[in-house]
C-alpha positions, 0 to 999 in steps of 0.5 A: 590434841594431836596438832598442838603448837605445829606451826612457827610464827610467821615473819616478814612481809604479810601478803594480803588476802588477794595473793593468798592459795587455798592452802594459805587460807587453811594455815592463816585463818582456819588451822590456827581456829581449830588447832585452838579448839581442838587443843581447849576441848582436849585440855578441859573436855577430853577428861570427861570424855575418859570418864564416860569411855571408861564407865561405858567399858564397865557397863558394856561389861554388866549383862554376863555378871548380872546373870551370874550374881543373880542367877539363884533369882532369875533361873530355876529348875524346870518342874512339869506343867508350869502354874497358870500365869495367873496363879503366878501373878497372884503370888506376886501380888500377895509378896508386894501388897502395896505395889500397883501391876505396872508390867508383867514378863512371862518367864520366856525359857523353861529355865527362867522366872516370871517377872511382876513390875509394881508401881510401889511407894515402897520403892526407891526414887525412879525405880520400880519393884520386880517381883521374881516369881517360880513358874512352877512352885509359885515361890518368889525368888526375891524382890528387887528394886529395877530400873526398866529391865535392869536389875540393881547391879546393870542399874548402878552402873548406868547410872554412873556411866549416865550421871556418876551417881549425882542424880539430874545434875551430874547428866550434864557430864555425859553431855558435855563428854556426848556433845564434843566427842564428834568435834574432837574427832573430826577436828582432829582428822582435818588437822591430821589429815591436812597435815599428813596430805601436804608432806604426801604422807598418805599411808601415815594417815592410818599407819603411824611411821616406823621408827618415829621417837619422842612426841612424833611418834605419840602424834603418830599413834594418837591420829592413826588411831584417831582416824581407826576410830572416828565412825565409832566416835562419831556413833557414840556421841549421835546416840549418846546425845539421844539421852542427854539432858537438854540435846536430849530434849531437842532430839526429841522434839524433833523425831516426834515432828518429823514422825520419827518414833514408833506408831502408837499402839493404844487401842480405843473402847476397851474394857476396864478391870479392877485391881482384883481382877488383873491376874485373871485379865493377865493371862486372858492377855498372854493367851490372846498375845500368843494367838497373835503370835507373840508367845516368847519374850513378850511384856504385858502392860496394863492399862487403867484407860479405855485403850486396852493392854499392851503387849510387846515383844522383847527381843532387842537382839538381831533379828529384833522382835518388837511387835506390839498389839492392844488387847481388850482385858476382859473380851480378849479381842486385839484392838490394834496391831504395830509391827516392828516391819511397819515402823518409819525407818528413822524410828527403827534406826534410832532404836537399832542404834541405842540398843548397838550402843547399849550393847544388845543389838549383837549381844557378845560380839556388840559388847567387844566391840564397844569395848575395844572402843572405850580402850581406843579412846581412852588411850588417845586422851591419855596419848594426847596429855602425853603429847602436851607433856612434852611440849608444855610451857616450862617459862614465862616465854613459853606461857606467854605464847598462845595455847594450842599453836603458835600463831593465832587465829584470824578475827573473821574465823573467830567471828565465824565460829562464834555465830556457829557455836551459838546456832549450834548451841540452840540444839545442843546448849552444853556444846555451845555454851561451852565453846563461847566460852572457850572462844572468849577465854582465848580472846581474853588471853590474846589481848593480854599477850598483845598488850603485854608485847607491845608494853615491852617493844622500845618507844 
């Protein structure tokens, strides 16, 4: 919202489009369109966009209070030998007898638990059972509901910052917050920085003018920090959309069509076991896995198929660890091997890139820095609501006016837009569901007022 109502409305001669500068076509065509745009989206979309910065702050926030709130669950005192993996996936079993092995972690520190992931009905809907076990005692500290590796209280807050707590349907406000941030931001900098180029106000651009009062010193700190923070935006709104509900999808798609995902690595022919023998199976695994030198921080899965267990390591800070091989269950032999190493690129972008948005991939320091992002963003929403507070319509003149600038914007670069938006919306349907309407609704409102204006002019 940093260029709203900027321009007065032109007069005199009109000169056609043969006599027309570049700049010209900026001013008459696409400024009028983007100021439009920038200026709905800022109104109805920035909101959301507020929301997701600030439930995002609070989740960037959750890794050093969940280690604290559960700290009697995930640390214990070290005790000599720890039992075999075995014993301790046994106890496990006996404190969730209705729950199916789904995943073990070996406790990775001499301070830490072993956790036991069941498959249970016992469980709440899309979570699983954790079972936190004494390495060395056999004691299980607590059973926890998990999602993943998150424990309830990470859990809670993903899910608000995913879904505010309404489950699938609320996922459709993270994308719409995903799926407009990058337009903001980059129809904000063509605005702030046309703006700022044709009054040779280079060094405005990223600095805002001294002394500047009122409103003008509002837009200066609103595109001055819009400019500081537009690669972070433009990250967050690429990753964010990688977990979106219908974007999301597409994303998919078209990693797994252009290979962009990590190898499989399922092996063929291994040996089954049953249920009785999963705790023996287990550490005949890890015992494998550790010869194939994964020891520390590693996830054993179990498999009820003839493509034998995997076993992948778990680091997901920098460097990353996230080598994974199959092991046969009952002979122990390695069925196949992928590293992390051997990995396409894109797929190791990708991954790199959702666990910098999620906070891991440079633990403390990665936290701050999306904290400060989440901060910056939510202060140029408010900046800019501050801007229009300033300027909005107080009379029916001013109602009368269009929205977003005073002059509006041409047929074709309306007409332009639209087949953009729908394109557009192929690939991501919220974004472009969202921006027909906002072109439809600016129609609409042009009508009105060119109807309204020619009723009052004199027969």
């Amino acid at each position: 919202m940093s260029e709203l109502q900027e321009e007065p409305v032109l007069s005199g001669h009109h000169r056609t489009r043969a006599d027309r500068g570049s700049s010209d076509w900026w001013r008459d065509d696409l400024r009028p369109l983007v100021a439009r745009i920038h200026f709905y989206a800022g109104m109805f979309i920035a909101p959301f966009i507020a929301v997701a910065a600030f439930t995002g702050l609070l989740y960037a926030l959750t890794p050093q209070i969940e280690q604290l709130v559960y700290r009697d669950i995930l640390t214990v005192q070290p005790a000599g030998q720890a039992l075999p993996l075995a014993e301790q996936v046994t106890a496990a079993i006996d404190e969730v007898p209705d729950g199916a092995v789904a995943a073990v972690r070996p406790a990775a520190e001499p301070d830490a638990v072993t956790r036991v992931v069941f498959n249970s009905p016992s469980a709440p809907d899309d979570r699983q059972l954790t079972a936190f076990v004494n390495p060395y005692s056999g004691e299980i500290t607590d059973v926890l509901p998990t999602y993943g590796e998150w424990l309830p209280l990470r859990t809670w807050f993903d899910d608000l910052h995913r879904h505010l707590l309404l489950g699938e349907p609320g996922r459709v406000y993270s994308e719409l917050a995903a799926s407009w941030l990058w337009v903001l931001g980059l129809s904000g900098l063509a605005l702030w920085t046309v703006r700022r180029v044709r009054r040779r106000q280079v060094r405005q651009l990223v600095i805002p003018q001294r002394g500047a009062r009122g409103r003008g010193r509002l837009m200066g700190r609103h595109g001055a920090l819009g400019v500081w923070l537009l690669l972070g935006m433009l990250f967050l709104s690429a990753t964010g959309l990688t977990w979106s509900q219908f974007a999301g999808a597409n994303v998919a798609s078209v990693r797994a069509q252009l290979d962009w995902t990590a190898p499989p690595v399922a092996g063929q022919s291994a040996s089954l076991v049953s249920a009785a023998d999963v705790p023996e199976a287990v550490e005949l695994v890890a015992a494998s896995a550790a010869d194939a030198g994964l020891s520390r921080g590693i996830e054993i899965v179990p498999s009820s198929e003839a493509t034998g267990w995997r076993v992948s390591e778990t680091k997901r800070s920098w460097p990353v660890e996230q080598d994974s091989i199959s092991v046969d269950p009952v002979s122990g032999d390695v069925l196949n091997r992928v590293d992390f190493a051997d990995w396409p690129f894109a797929a190791k972008l990708a991954n790199l890139g959702i666990d910098l948005h999620m906070g891991i991939l440079f633990g403390v320091a990665n936290q701050i820095a999306l904290a400060l992002l989440a901060i910056g963003i939510i202060t140029m929403v408010v900046l800019g609501y501050r801007m229009w507070w300033k300027r909005r319509p107080t009379s029916g003149a001013a109602y009368a006016r269009p929205l977003g600038g005073a002059k509006s914007p041409s047929a074709p670069a309306i007409f332009a837009v639209a087949l953009v938006g729908i394109a557009v919306g192929i690939f991501m349907p919220v974004l472009g569901a969202s921006l027909l309407i906002f072109l439809a609704v600016d129609t609409v409102l042009h009508t009105l007022r060119a109807r309204r204006t020619s009723a009052s002019l004199p027969s």
